[in-house]
C-alpha positions as CSV (number, residue, x, y, z in Angstrom):
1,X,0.0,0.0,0.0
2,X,2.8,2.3,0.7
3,X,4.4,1.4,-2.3
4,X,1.1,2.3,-4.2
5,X,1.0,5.8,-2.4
6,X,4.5,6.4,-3.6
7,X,4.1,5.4,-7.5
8,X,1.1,7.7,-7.4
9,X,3.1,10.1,-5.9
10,X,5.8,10.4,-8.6
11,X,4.3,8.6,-11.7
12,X,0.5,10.3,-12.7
13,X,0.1,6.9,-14.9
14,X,-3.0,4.8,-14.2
15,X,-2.4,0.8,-13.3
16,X,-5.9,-0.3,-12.7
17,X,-4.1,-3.5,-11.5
18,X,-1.9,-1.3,-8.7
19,X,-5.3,0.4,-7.8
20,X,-7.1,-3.2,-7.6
21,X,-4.4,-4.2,-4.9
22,X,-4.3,-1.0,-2.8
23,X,-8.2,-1.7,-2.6
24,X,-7.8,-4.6,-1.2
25,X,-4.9,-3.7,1.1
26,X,-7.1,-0.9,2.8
27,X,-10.2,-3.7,3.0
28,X,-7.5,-6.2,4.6
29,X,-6.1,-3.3,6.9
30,X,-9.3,-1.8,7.8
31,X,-10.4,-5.3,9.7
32,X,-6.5,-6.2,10.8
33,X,-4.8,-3.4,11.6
34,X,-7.0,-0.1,11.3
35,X,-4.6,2.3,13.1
36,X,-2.1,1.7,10.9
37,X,-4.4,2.8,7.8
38,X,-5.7,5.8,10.2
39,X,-2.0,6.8,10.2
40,X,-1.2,6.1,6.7
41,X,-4.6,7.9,5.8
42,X,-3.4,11.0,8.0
43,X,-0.2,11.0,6.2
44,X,-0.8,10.6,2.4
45,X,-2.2,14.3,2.1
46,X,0.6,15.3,3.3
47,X,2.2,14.2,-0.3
48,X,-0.3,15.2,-2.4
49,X,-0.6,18.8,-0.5
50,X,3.2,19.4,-1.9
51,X,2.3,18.0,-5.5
52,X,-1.0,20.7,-5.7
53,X,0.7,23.4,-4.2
54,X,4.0,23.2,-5.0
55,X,5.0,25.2,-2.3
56,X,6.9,23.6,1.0
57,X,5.5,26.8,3.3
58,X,2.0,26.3,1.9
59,X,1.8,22.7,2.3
60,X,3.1,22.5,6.0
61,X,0.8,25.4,6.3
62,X,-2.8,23.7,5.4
63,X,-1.3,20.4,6.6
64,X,-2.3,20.8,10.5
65,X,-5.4,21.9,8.4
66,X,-6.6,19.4,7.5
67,X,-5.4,17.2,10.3
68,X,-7.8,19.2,12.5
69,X,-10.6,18.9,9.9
70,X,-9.8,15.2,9.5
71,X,-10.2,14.6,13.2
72,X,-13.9,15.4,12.9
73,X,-14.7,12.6,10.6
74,X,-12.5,9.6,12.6
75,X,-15.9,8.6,13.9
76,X,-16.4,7.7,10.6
77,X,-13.6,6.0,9.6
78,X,-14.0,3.4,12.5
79,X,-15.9,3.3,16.2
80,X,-12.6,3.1,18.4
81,X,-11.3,6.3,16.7
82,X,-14.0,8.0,17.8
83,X,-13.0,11.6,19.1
84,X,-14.0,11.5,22.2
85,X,-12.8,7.9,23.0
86,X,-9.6,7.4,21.5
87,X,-7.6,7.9,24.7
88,X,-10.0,5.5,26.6
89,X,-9.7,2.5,23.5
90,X,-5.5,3.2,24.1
91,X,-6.1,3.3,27.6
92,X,-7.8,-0.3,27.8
93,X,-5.6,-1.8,24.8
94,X,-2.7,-1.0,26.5
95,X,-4.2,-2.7,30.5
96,X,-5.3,-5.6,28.3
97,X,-1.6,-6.2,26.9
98,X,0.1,-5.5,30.5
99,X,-2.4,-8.1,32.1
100,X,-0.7,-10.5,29.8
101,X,2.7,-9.4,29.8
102,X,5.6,-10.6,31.5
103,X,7.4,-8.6,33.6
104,X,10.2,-9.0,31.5
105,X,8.7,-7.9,28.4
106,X,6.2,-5.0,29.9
107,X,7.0,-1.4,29.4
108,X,5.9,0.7,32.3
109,X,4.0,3.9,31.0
110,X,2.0,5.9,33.7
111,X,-0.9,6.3,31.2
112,X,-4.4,7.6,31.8
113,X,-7.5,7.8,29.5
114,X,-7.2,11.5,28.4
115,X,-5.5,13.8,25.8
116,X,-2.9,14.9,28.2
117,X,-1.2,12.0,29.8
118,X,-1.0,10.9,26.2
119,X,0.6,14.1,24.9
120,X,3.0,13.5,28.1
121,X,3.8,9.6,27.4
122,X,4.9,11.3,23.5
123,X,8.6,11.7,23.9
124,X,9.3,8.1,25.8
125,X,7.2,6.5,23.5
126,X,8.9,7.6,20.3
127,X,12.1,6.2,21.4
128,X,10.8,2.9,22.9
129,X,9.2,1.8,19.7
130,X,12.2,3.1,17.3
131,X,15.1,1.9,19.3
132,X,13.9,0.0,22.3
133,X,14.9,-2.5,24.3
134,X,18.2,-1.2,24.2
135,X,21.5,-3.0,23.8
136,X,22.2,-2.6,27.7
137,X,18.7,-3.4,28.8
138,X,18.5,-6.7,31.0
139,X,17.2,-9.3,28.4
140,X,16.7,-13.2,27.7
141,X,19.3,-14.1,25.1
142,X,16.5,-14.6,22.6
143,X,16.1,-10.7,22.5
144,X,19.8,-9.7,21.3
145,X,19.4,-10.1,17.7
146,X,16.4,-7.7,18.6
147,X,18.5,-4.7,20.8
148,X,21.2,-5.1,18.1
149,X,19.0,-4.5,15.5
150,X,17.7,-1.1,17.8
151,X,21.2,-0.3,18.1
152,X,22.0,0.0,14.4
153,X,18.4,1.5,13.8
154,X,19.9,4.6,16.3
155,X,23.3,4.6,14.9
156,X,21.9,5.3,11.1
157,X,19.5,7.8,12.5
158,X,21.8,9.8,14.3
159,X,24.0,9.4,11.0
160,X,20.9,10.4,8.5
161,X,20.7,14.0,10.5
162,X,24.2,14.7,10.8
163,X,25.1,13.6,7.1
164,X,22.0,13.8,5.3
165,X,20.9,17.8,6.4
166,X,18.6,18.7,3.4
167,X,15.7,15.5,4.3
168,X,13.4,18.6,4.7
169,X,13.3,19.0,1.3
170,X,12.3,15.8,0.3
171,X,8.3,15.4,1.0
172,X,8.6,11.7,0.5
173,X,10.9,11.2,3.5
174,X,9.1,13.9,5.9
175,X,5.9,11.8,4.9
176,X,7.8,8.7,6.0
177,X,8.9,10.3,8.3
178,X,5.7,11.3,10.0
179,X,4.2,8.0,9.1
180,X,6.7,6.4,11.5
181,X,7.1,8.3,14.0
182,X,3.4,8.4,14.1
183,X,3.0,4.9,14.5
184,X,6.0,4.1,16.9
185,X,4.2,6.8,19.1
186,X,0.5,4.8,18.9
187,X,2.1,1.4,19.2
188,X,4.1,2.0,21.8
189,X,1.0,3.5,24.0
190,X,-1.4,0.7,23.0
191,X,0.6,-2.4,23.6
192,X,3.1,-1.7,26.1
193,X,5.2,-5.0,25.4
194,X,8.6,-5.7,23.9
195,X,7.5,-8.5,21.9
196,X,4.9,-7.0,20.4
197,X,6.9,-4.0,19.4
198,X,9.7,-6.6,17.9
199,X,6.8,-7.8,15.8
């Protein structure tokens, strides 16, 4: 699907075979995995607002936008994402997946159904679901492949923003960028577990 987003992106041609497969994919995530299509969804525009506009200023200005706008209709898009009760649905996700956690594997976030602890559980858990468990985190040998794997994943970010300044530019990798930060963020708060982060 993110592939298909892309090729629209940068080539205008119609593949009613590509289009036949993303329809599918959103039907498939919609009953699977529908946060991840709420995120994708919230960060597509985002593409598409550069290609209209042509203009980085204009498109980071109606960006937030339409993310306001779009926040409106998430009722619509499925019943946990309602408005009003998306910090409650992360709230009891994320007490389900601790209940069957083991203390080795659970990740302690002092999370409560609103906006605001939410907004305050942000920074920790951008970096638990990009680079966590780290390399010098207690583990069962089973997990090193996993920390190593974190510990690379940290040593080419901090490489990307010392070597690789002019990303901003680029609205294909401050999409991607968004996308995954976006979802590291939600994943981490909804299932507080190491394994399932791994997966």
């Amino acid at each position: 699907l993110i592939a298909f987003v892309l090729r629209t992106y940068w080539h205008k041609h119609f593949n009613p075979w590509l289009w036949l497969m993303a329809i599918l994919s959103v039907i498939a995530l919609y009953y699977l995995k529908y946060y991840a299509l709420g995120a994708l969804a919230l960060t597509v525009p985002l593409l598409h607002l550069f290609r209209m506009l042509r203009s980085e200023r204009l498109a980071f200005i109606s960006y937030p936008i339409f993310l306001l706008v779009s926040l409106f209709f998430l009722d619509l898009f499925h019943p946990w994402l309602r408005l009003e009760r998306i910090p409650l649905t992360f709230y009891e996700v994320a007490q389900k997946v601790q209940s069957n956690s083991s203390p080795s594997n659970l990740i302690p976030f002092d999370l409560e159904p609103t906006y605001v602890s939410m907004l305050q559980n942000v920074p920790k858990a951008l970096v638990t679901g990009l680079y966590r468990p780290f390399i010098w985190e207690h583990g069962e040998w089973i997990s090193l492949g996993m920390r190593i794997e974190n510990l690379v994943l940290m040593f080419f970010t901090i490489a990307t923003l010392i070597y690789y300044k002019d990303w901003l530019s680029k609205p294909s990798v401050i999409a991607g960028v968004i996308f995954v930060g976006g979802l590291a963020i939600l994943l981490s708060l909804a299932t507080p577990n190491f394994g399932s982060l791994s997966r």
